[in-house]
C-alpha positions in Angstrom: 82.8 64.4 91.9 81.7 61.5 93.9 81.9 61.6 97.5 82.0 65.7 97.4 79.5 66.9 99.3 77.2 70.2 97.7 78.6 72.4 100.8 82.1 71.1 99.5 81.4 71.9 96.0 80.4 75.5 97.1 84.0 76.2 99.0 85.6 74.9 95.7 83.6 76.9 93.1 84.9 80.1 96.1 88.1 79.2 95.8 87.7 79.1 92.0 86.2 82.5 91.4 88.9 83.9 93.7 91.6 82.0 92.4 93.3 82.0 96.0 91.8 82.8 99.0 92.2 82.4 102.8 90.9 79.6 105.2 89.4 82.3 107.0 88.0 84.3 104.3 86.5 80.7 103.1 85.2 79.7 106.3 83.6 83.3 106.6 81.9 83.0 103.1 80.3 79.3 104.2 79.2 80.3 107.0 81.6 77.9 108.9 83.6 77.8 112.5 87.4 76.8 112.6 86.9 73.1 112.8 84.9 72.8 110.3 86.5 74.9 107.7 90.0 72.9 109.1 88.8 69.6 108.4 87.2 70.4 105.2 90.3 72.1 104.0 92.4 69.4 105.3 90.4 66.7 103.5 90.3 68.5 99.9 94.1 68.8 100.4 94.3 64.6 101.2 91.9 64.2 97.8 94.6 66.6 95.8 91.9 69.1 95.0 93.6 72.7 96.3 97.0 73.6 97.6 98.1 75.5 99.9 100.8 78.2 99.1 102.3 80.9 100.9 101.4 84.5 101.4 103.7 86.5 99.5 102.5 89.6 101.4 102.3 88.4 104.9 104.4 85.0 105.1 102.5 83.6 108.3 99.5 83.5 106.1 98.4 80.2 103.8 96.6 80.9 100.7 94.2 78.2 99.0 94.3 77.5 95.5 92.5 74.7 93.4 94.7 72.3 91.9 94.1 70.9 88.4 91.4 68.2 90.1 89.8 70.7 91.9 89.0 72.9 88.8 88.0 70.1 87.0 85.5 69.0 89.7 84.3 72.3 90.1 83.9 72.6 85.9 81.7 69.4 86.0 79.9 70.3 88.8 78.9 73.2 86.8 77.9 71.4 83.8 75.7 68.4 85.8 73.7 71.9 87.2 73.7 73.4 83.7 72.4 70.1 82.6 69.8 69.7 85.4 68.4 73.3 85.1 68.3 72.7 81.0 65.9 69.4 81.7 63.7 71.1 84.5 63.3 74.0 82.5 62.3 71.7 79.5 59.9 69.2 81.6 57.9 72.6 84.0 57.8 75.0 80.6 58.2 78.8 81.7 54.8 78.9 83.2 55.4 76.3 85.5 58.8 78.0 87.0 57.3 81.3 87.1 54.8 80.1 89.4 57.0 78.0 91.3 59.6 81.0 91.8 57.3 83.3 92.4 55.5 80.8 95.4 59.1 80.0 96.6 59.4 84.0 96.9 56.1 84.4 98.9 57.6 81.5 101.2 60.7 83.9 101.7 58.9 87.1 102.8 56.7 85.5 105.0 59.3 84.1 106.7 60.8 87.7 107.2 
Protein backbone atom coordinates (compact mmCIF):
# COMPACT_ATOMS: atom_id res chain seq x y z
CA UNK A 1 0.00 0.00 0.00
CA UNK A 2 2.81 2.39 0.26
CA UNK A 3 3.05 5.14 -1.97
CA UNK A 4 -0.85 4.85 -2.92
CA UNK A 5 -2.39 7.73 -2.35
CA UNK A 6 -6.22 7.69 -0.39
CA UNK A 7 -7.78 9.28 -3.74
CA UNK A 8 -5.92 6.21 -5.39
CA UNK A 9 -7.21 3.77 -3.02
CA UNK A 10 -10.81 5.02 -3.63
CA UNK A 11 -10.53 4.42 -7.75
CA UNK A 12 -9.30 0.91 -6.76
CA UNK A 13 -11.89 -0.17 -4.11
CA UNK A 14 -14.44 1.42 -7.58
CA UNK A 15 -12.98 -0.73 -9.66
CA UNK A 16 -13.25 -3.50 -7.13
CA UNK A 17 -16.94 -3.27 -6.37
CA UNK A 18 -17.53 -3.11 -10.14
CA UNK A 19 -15.23 -5.66 -10.99
CA UNK A 20 -14.59 -3.79 -14.53
CA UNK A 21 -15.37 -0.50 -15.20
CA UNK A 22 -14.60 2.31 -17.76
CA UNK A 23 -11.91 5.17 -17.51
CA UNK A 24 -14.63 7.37 -17.94
CA UNK A 25 -17.14 5.99 -15.74
CA UNK A 26 -14.11 6.02 -13.05
CA UNK A 27 -13.05 9.40 -13.71
CA UNK A 28 -16.83 10.46 -13.45
CA UNK A 29 -17.28 8.66 -9.99
CA UNK A 30 -13.85 10.62 -8.59
CA UNK A 31 -14.83 13.50 -9.63
CA UNK A 32 -11.81 13.76 -12.00
CA UNK A 33 -10.96 15.42 -15.66
CA UNK A 34 -9.19 13.32 -18.47
CA UNK A 35 -5.64 13.99 -17.42
CA UNK A 36 -6.01 13.11 -14.31
CA UNK A 37 -8.01 9.98 -14.50
CA UNK A 38 -5.19 9.13 -17.62
CA UNK A 39 -2.26 9.43 -15.53
CA UNK A 40 -3.73 7.80 -12.55
CA UNK A 41 -4.84 4.94 -14.64
CA UNK A 42 -1.61 4.88 -16.48
CA UNK A 43 0.42 4.68 -13.27
CA UNK A 44 -1.69 1.83 -11.48
CA UNK A 45 -1.14 -0.05 -14.78
CA UNK A 46 3.02 0.71 -14.47
CA UNK A 47 2.63 -0.63 -10.58
CA UNK A 48 0.69 -4.01 -12.01
CA UNK A 49 -2.41 -3.13 -10.00
CA UNK A 50 -5.38 -3.24 -12.86
CA UNK A 51 -5.51 -4.23 -16.45
CA UNK A 52 -6.95 -3.12 -19.11
CA UNK A 53 -9.07 -5.52 -21.37
CA UNK A 54 -11.19 -5.06 -24.18
CA UNK A 55 -14.84 -4.35 -24.49
CA UNK A 56 -16.54 -7.32 -25.62
CA UNK A 57 -19.57 -5.25 -26.54
CA UNK A 58 -18.14 -2.28 -28.12
CA UNK A 59 -14.37 -3.11 -29.14
CA UNK A 60 -13.16 0.60 -29.25
CA UNK A 61 -13.78 0.63 -25.63
CA UNK A 62 -11.10 -0.44 -22.66
CA UNK A 63 -12.40 -1.91 -19.57
CA UNK A 64 -10.42 -1.66 -16.11
CA UNK A 65 -9.99 -4.55 -14.02
CA UNK A 66 -7.89 -5.03 -10.72
CA UNK A 67 -5.22 -7.42 -11.05
CA UNK A 68 -4.33 -9.79 -8.23
CA UNK A 69 -2.06 -6.73 -6.52
CA UNK A 70 -4.71 -4.47 -6.92
CA UNK A 71 -7.25 -6.57 -4.96
CA UNK A 72 -4.92 -7.29 -2.51
CA UNK A 73 -4.05 -3.58 -1.89
CA UNK A 74 -7.55 -2.73 -1.91
CA UNK A 75 -8.28 -5.86 0.80
CA UNK A 76 -5.58 -4.36 3.16
CA UNK A 77 -6.61 -1.05 2.77
CA UNK A 78 -9.85 -2.25 4.01
CA UNK A 79 -8.53 -3.98 6.98
CA UNK A 80 -5.95 -0.90 8.23
CA UNK A 81 -9.61 1.25 8.21
CA UNK A 82 -11.32 -1.71 9.90
CA UNK A 83 -8.51 -1.61 12.27
CA UNK A 84 -8.44 2.17 12.72
CA UNK A 85 -12.23 2.62 13.26
CA UNK A 86 -12.08 -0.60 15.88
CA UNK A 87 -9.30 1.48 18.01
CA UNK A 88 -11.11 5.03 17.75
CA UNK A 89 -14.23 3.49 18.62
CA UNK A 90 -12.48 1.74 21.58
CA UNK A 91 -10.29 4.98 22.84
CA UNK A 92 -13.82 7.93 22.20
CA UNK A 93 -16.48 5.19 23.73
CA UNK A 94 -20.01 5.60 21.93
CA UNK A 95 -20.71 8.83 23.74
CA UNK A 96 -17.78 10.48 22.50
CA UNK A 97 -18.57 9.61 18.61
CA UNK A 98 -22.15 10.40 18.89
CA UNK A 99 -21.28 13.74 19.78
CA UNK A 100 -18.60 14.14 17.40
CA UNK A 101 -20.92 12.86 14.49
CA UNK A 102 -23.57 14.55 15.41
CA UNK A 103 -21.20 18.17 15.65
CA UNK A 104 -19.59 17.05 12.26
CA UNK A 105 -23.39 16.86 10.98
CA UNK A 106 -24.35 20.47 12.31
CA UNK A 107 -20.97 21.57 10.41
CA UNK A 108 -22.59 20.06 7.16
CA UNK A 109 -26.04 21.78 7.25
CA UNK A 110 -24.73 24.98 8.01
CA UNK A 111 -22.66 24.83 5.27
CA UNK A 112 -25.74 24.13 3.03
Amino acid sequence: MAGVTTAQISALAIIASEETTTQSKLATELGLNDSAITAMVRRFIDLKMIERLRDDSDGRAWLLKLTELGSYTVEKANATTNDTSAKIDELLGEKTIATVVAAMELIINEAD
